[in-house]
C-alpha positions in Angstrom: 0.4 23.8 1.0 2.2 24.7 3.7 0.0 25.3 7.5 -0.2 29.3 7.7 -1.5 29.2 3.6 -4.0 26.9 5.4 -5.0 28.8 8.2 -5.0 32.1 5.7 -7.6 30.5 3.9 -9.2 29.7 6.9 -9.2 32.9 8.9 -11.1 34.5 5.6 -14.1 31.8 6.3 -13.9 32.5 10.2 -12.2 34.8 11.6 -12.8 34.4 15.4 -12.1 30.7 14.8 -8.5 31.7 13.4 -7.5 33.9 15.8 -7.0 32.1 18.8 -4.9 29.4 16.6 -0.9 30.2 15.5 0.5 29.5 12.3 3.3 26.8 12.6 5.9 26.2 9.9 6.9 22.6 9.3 9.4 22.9 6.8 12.7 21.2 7.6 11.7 19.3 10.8 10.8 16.0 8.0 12.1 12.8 9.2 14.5 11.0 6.9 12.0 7.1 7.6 9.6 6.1 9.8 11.6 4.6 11.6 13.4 8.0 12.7 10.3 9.5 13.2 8.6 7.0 15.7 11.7 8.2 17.7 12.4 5.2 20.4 10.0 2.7 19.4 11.2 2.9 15.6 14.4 2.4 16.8 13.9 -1.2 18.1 12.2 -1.7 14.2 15.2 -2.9 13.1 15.3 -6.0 15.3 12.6 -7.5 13.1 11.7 -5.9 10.1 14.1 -5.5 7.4 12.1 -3.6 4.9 8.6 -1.2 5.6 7.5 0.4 2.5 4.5 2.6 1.5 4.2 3.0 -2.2 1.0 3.6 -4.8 -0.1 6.0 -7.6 -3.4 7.8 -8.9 -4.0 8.3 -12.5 -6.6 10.5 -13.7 -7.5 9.7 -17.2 -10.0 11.3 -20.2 -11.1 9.4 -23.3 -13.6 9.8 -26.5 -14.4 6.7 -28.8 -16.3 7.3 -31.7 -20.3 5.8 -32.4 -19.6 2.2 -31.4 -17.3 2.6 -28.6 -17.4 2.5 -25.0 -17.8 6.1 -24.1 -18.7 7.8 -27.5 -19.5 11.0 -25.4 -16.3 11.2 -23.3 -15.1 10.2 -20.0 -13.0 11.8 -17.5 -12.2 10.2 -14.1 -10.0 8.8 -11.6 -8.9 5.7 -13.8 -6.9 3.9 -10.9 -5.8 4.6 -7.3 -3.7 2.0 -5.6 -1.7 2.1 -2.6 1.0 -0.9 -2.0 2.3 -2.0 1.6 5.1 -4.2 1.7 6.8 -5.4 4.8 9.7 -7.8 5.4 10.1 -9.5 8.9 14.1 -10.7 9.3 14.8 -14.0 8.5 10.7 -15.0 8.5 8.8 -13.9 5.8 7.5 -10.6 3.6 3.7 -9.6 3.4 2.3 -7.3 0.4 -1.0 -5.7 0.1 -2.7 -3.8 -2.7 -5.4 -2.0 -1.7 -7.5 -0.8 -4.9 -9.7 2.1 -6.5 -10.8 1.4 -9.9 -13.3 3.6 -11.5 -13.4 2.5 -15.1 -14.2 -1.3 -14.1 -15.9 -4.1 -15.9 -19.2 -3.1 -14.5 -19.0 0.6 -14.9 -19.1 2.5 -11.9 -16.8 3.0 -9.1 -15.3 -0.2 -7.4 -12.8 -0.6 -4.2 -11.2 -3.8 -2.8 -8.1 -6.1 -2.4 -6.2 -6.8 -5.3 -2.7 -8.8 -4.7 -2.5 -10.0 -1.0 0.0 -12.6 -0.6 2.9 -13.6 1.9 6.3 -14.7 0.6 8.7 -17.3 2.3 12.4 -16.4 0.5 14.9 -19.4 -0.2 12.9 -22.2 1.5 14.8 -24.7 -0.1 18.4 -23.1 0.7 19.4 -24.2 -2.7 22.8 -22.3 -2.2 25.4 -21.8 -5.2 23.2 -18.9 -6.9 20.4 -21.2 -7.1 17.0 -20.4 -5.0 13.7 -20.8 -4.6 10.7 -18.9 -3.0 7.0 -19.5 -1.8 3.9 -16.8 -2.3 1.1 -17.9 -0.8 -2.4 -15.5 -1.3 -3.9 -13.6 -3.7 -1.1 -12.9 -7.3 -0.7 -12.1 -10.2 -1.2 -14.8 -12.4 2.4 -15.3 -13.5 1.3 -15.6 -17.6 2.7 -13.6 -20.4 4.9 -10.4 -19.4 2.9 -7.5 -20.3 0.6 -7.3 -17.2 3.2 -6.0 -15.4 3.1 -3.3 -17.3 -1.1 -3.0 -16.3 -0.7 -0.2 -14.4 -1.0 3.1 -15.5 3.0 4.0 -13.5 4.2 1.1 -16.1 2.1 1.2 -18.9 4.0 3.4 -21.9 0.4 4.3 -23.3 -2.9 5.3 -21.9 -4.8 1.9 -22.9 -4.3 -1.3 -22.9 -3.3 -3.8 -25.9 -6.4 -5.3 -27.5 -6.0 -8.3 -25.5 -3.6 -8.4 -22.3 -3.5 -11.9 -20.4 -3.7 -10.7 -16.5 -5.3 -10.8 -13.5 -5.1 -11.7 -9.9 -5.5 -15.8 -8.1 -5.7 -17.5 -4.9 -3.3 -20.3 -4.5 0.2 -21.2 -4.2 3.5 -20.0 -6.1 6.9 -20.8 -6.2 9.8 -19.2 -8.4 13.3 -18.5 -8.3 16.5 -19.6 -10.3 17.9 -22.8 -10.5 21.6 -23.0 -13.6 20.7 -19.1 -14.5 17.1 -19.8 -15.5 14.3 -17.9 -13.9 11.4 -19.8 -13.1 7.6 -19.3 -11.6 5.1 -21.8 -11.2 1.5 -22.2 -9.9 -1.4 -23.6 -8.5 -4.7 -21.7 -8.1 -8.3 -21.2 -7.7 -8.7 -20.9 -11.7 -12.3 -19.4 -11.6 -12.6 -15.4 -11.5 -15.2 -15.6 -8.6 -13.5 -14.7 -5.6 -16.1 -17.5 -3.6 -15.7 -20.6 -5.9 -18.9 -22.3 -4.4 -20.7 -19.2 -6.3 -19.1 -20.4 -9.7 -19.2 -24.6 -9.7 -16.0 -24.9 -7.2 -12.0 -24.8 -8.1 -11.1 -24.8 -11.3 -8.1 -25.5 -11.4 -5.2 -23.5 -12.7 -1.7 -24.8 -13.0 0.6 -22.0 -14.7 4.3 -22.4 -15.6 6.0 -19.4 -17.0 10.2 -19.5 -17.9 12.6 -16.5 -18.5 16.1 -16.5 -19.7 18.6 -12.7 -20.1 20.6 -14.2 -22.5 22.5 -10.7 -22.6 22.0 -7.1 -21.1 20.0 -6.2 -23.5 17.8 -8.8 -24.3 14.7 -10.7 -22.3 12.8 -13.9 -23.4 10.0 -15.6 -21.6 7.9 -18.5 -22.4 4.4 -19.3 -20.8 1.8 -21.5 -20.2 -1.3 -22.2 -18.5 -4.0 -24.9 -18.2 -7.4 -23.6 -16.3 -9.3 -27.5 -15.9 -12.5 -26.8 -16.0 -14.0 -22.9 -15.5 -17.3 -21.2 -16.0 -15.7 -17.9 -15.9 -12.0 -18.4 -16.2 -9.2 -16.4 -13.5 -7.2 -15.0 -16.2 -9.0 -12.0 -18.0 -8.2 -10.6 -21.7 -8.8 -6.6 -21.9 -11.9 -7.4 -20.1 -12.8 -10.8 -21.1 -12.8 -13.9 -19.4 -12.8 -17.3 -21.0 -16.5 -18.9 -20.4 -18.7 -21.0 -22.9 -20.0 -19.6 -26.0 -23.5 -17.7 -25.4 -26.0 -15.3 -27.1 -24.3 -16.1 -30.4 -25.9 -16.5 -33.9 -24.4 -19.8 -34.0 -25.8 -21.1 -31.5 -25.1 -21.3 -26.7 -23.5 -24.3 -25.7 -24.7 -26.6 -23.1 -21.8 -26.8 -21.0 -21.9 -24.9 -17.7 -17.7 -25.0 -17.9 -14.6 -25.1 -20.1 -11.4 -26.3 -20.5 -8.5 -23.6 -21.3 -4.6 -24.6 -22.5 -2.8 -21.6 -23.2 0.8 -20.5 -24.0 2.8 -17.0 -24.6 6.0 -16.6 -25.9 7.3 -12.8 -25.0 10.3 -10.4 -25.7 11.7 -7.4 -24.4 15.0 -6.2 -26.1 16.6 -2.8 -25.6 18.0 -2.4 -29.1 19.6 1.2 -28.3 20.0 3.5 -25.4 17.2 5.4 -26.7 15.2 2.3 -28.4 13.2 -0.1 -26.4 11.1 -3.0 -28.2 8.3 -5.4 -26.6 6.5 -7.9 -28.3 4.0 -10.8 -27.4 2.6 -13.6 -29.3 0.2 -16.1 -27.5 -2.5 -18.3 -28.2 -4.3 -21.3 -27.3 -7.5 -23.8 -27.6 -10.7 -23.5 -25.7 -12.2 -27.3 -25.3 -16.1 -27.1 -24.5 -17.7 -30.5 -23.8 -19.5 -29.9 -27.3 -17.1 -30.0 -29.6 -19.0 -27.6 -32.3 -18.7 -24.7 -29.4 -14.4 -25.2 -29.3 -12.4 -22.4 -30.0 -8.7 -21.4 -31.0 -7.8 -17.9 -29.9 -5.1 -15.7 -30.6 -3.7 -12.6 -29.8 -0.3 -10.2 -30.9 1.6 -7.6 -29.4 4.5 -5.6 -30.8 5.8 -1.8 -28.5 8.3 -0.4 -29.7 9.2 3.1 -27.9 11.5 5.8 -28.8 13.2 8.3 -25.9 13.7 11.0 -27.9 14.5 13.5 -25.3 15.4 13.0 -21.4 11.8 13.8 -20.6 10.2 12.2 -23.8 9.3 9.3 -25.2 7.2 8.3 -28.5 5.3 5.0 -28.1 3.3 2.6 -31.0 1.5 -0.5 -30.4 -0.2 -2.8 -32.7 -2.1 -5.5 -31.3 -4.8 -8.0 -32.2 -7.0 -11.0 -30.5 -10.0 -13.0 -31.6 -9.9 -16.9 -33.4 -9.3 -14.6 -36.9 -12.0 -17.6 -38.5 -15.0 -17.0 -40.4 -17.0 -19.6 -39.0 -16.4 -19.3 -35.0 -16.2 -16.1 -32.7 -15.0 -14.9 -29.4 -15.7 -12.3 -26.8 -12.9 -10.1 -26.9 -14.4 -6.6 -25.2 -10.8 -4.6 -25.8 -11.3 -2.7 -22.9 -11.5 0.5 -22.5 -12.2 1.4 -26.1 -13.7 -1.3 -28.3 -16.5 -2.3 -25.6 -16.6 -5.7 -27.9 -19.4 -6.8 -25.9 -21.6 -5.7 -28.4 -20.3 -7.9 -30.8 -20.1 -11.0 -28.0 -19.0 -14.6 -29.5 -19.5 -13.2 -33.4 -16.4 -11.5 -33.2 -13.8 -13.1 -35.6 -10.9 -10.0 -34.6 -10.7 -7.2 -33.0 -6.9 -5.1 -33.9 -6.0 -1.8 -32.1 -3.1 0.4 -33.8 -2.0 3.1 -30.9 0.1 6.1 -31.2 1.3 8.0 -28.1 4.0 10.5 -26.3 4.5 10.6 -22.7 6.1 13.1 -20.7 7.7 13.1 -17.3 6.7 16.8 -15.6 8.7 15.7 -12.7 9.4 13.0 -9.7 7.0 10.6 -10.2 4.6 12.8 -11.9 4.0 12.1 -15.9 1.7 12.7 -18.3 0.9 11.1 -21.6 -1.8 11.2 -24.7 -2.5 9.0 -27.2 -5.0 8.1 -30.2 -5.3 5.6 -31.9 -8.2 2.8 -34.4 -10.1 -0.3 -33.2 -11.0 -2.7 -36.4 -13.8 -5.3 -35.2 -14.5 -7.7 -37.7 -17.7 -10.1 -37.4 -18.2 -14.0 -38.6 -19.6 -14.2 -41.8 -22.8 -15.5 -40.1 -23.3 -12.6 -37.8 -25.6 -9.8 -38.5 -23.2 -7.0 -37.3 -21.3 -4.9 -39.8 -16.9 -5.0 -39.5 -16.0 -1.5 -38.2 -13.4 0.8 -37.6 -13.5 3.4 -34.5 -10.9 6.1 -33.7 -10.0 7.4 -30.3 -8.1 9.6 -28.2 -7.2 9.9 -24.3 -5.0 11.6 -22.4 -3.8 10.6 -18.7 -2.0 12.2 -15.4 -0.2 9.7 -13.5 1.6 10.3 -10.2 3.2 7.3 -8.4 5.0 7.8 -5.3 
């Protein structure tokens, strides 16, 4: 809106206020960077800082599940707001900050914070002959799987999430790079998803090792692992879920305060036309409580593949699944933000989520996208709860800048 709409709208409110204050027209007096606005002092910027970048997005989203769901009477709401500052100092080091608004959050209501905050030393090894290596030290993405870096709504093809999607953010240490053409990232963190690990039986901890290959243009492959020692609530989250010891189920609460976690993901993104993208993910892993009766295997799928049909257009389907897909022995898998598999807890043998969606990019930075899709939720044999199968729909208005 440009200042004299402003002051229009103003002057109808008050009058005598608006009279005594002109209309001034900015347009085409924009500065091209900060650095040529701040005049002078922006000037001497470039002695020291290489790169001083202001990014983020909002997306508003609104979703219906049916009886069973999370919101079987609708939601609409700011989904996510995030605003990213990343600043490189010459020949030093780069600092990144995510600064968050979530409103559909694990708990329900509004929440604001610090998501990634982390400072990155580049080549600190000065490897030379194509080969590097890197330091991030902070608060990161845990570097397992591929697909939360699509998490965001900017990235994410669809509206929600797979059934299960390994992310979330750690404290500790990470170092990555490329040593004879093969990407690496490895890491040592907290492991526990309390931000204060005295609050949750100290450090965990996690040691993750994730390797990628391009073994043409067209083709990604990436292979992951991750072993949390000992968690009461594990770092890395699952649509919702975090690893802990079984509770509250029909077959019984262990008596084990922690667990162990050894997990792997083995994940593919292959563009098999201009027009035809395909993602897939495959992961699993074993759960080892001190009580052997309360271990669990879990797995979980993935397979995207979308379609640009037009310039502006694209057609997406996902089909996904998580849970130990046995009879005998559950796990809480939530599928967030549909499923809300809380309900069902640790007698959940599966939950599988088929999704269907088109996305469309208005302009700039500035796409919209709608989607529906089925949640099947299928119980142990012991349990109590009936298997069911819950449709939904969502649309969503994502601007990233």
């Amino acid at each position: 809106m440009e200042t004299r709409t402003l002051f229009a709208l103003v002057s109808c409110a008050a009058p005598a206020l608006a009279q005594d204050v002109p209309a001034t027209d900015l347009s085409g007096a924009e500065h091209g960077s900060m650095r040529e606005a701040l005049g002078r002092v922006g000037s001497r910027l470039d002695d020291w800082i290489d790169r001083f970048r202001l990014s983020g997005f909002v997306a508003t989203r609104a979703f219906d599940t049916e009886r069973g769901g999370s919101r079987p009477n609708g939601a609409i709401g700011v989904q996510a707001a995030t605003l990213f500052v990343d600043v490189a100092v010459k020949d030093v080091a780069s600092a990144f900050l995510e600064l968050r608004y979530d409103y559909f959050t694990e708990a329900g209501q509004n929440e604001a914070g610090i998501g990634e905050a982390y400072v990155t030393l580049p080549d600190v090894c000065q490897l030379g002959s194509g080969n590097a290596m890197s330091l991030r030290v902070g608060r990161f993405d845990l570097p397992f799987g591929e697909y939360y870096l699509q998490e965001d709504p900017d990235q994410n093809k669809l509206v929600g999430f797979p059934a299960a999607i390994p992310y979330r953010w750690d404290e500790g240490i990470e170092a990555f790079g490329e040593l004879g053409g093969l990407g690496f990232t490895a890491a040592v963190t907290d492991g526990t998803y309390s931000r204060n690990s005295d609050s949750n039986g100290g450090i965990g901890p996690a040691v993750t090792l994730r390797l990628h290959a391009r073994p043409t243009d067209h083709l990604y492959l990436s292979l992951s692992g991750i072993h949390i020692h000992e968690a009461g609530s594990s770092a890395l989250c699952f649509g919702g879920s975090v690893i802990t010891p079984v509770s509250g189920s029909i077959t019984g609460t262990s008596p084990s305060p922690t667990v162990r976690s050894t997990l792997g993901s083995f994940d593919v993104r292959w563009q098999l036309a201009d027009t035809l993208h395909l993602q897939t993910s495959v992961g699993g892993g074993q759960v080892d409580d001190e009580s052997d009766v309360f271990d669990r295997a879990i797995l979980w799928f993935m397979v995207e593949p979308s379609w640009t049909v037009a310039p502006q257009w694209a057609v997406t389907a996902r089909v996904s699944g998580a849970g130990t897909f046995d009879d005998r022995d559950g796990f809480e898998f939530e599928g967030r933000p549909y499923a809300n598999g809380a309900t069902y807890g640790f007698e959940l043998a599966s939950l599988q989520r088929l999704q269907l969606g088109v996305s469309h990019t208005i302009g700039k930075g500035l796409t919209a996208k709608a989607e529906v899709g089925w949640d099947r939720l299928t119980a142990i044999e012991q349990s109590f709860l009936p298997d069911d199968t819950r449709m939904f729909t969502a649309i969503e208005l994502v601007f990233a800048f």
